[in-house]
C-alpha positions as CSV (number, residue, x, y, z in Angstrom):
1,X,157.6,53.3,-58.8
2,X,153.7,54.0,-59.8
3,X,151.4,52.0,-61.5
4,X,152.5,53.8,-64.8
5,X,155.7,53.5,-64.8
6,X,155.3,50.0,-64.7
7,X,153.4,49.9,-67.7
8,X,155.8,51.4,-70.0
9,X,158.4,49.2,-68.6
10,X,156.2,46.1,-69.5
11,X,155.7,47.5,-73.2
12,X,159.4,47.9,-73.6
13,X,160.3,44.5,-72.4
14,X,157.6,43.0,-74.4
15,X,158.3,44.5,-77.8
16,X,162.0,44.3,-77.1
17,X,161.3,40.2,-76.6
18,X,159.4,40.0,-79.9
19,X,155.6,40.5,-79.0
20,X,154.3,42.9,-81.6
21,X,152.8,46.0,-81.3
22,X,149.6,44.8,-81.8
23,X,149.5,42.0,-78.8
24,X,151.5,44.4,-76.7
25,X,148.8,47.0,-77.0
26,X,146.1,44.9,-76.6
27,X,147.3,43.4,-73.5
28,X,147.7,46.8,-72.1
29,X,144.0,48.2,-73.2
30,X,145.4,50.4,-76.1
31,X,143.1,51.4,-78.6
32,X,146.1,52.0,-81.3
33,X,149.3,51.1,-82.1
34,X,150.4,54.8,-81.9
35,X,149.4,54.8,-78.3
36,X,151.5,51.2,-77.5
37,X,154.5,53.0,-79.1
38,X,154.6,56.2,-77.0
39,X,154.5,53.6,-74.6
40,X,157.2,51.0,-76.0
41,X,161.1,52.8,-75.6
42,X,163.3,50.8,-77.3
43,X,166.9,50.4,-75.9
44,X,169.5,51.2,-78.8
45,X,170.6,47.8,-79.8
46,X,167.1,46.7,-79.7
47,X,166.7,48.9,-82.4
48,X,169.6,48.2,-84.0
49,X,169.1,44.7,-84.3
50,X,165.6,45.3,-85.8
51,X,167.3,47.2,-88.8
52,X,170.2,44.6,-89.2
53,X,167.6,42.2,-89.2
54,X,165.3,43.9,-91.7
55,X,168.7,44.3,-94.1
56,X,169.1,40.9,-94.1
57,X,165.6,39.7,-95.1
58,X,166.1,42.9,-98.2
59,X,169.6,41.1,-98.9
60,X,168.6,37.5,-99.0
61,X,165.5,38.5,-101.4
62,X,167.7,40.8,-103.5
63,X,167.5,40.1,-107.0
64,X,166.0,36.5,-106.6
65,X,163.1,37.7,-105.6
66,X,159.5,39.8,-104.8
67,X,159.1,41.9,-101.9
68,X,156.3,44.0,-101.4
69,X,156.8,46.8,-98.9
70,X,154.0,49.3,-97.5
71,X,155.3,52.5,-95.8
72,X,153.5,56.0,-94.9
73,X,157.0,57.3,-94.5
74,X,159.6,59.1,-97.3
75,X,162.0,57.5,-98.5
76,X,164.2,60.6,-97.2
77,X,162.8,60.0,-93.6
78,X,164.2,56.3,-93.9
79,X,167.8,57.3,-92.2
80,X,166.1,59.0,-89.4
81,X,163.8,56.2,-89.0
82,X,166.7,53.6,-89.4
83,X,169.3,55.8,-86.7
84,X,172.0,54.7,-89.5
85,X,172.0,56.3,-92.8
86,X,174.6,54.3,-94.6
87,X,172.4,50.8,-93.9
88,X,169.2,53.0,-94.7
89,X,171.0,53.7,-98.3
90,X,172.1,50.9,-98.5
91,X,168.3,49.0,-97.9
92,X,166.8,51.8,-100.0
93,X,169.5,50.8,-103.3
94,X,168.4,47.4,-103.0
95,X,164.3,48.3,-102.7
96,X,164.8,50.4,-105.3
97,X,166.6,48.8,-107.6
98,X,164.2,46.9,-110.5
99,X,160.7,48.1,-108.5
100,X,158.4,50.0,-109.2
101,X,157.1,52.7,-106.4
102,X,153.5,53.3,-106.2
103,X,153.0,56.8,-104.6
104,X,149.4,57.1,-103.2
105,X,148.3,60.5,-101.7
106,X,145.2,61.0,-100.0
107,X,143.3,59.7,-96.8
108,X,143.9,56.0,-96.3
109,X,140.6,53.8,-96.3
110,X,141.6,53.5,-92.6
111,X,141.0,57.4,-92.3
112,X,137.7,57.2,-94.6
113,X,135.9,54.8,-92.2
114,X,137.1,57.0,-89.1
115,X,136.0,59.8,-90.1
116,X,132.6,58.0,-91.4
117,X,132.3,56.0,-88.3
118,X,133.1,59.5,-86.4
119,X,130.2,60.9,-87.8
């Protein structure tokens, strides 16, 4: 086994125990997120377990309720995201339902200071 190997092993196991991306990543050296996932493989049910999870806190704040989700992703790219389109629809109806959806387009202030800082 080499030395990289071992590192996306550790990612996996970490995120897949709870640590978040962002500790994962910075106790690996990772300048981003992005880079921490690529390095992160999550097993099936770690995934699946994620999205039950996240069902449940959209369930339990269902009608009694404010929620206040942020997402670069579609809505259509949810199922994908999700690996199970019939909870995906079924998160989505609930979301959906009473809100109202702010659609921003453009470059994020994230991407602004990049490119400025780049400069």
């Amino acid at each position: 086994m080499h030395i990289h190997d071992l590192r996306h092993v550790f990612a996996s196991k970490m995120v897949m125990n709870g640590t978040s991306l962002y500790i994962t990543g910075e106790l690996l050296g990772h300048r981003t997120t992005q880079m921490t996932k690529r390095y992160s493989h999550l097993v099936p049910e770690t995934l699946k377990k994620a999205v039950d999870e996240f069902f449940e806190i959209i369930r339990r704040r269902y009608e009694t309720g404010s929620i206040i989700i942020t997402t670069n992703r579609p809505f259509e790219e949810w199922a994908n995201i999700f690996g199970d389109a019939v909870l995906a629809s079924a998160i989505l109806d609930r979301v959906i339902h009473h809100s109202i959806v702010f659609k921003i387009t453009g470059n994020s202030y994230r991407m602004k200071e990049l490119i400025k800082n780049n400069q």
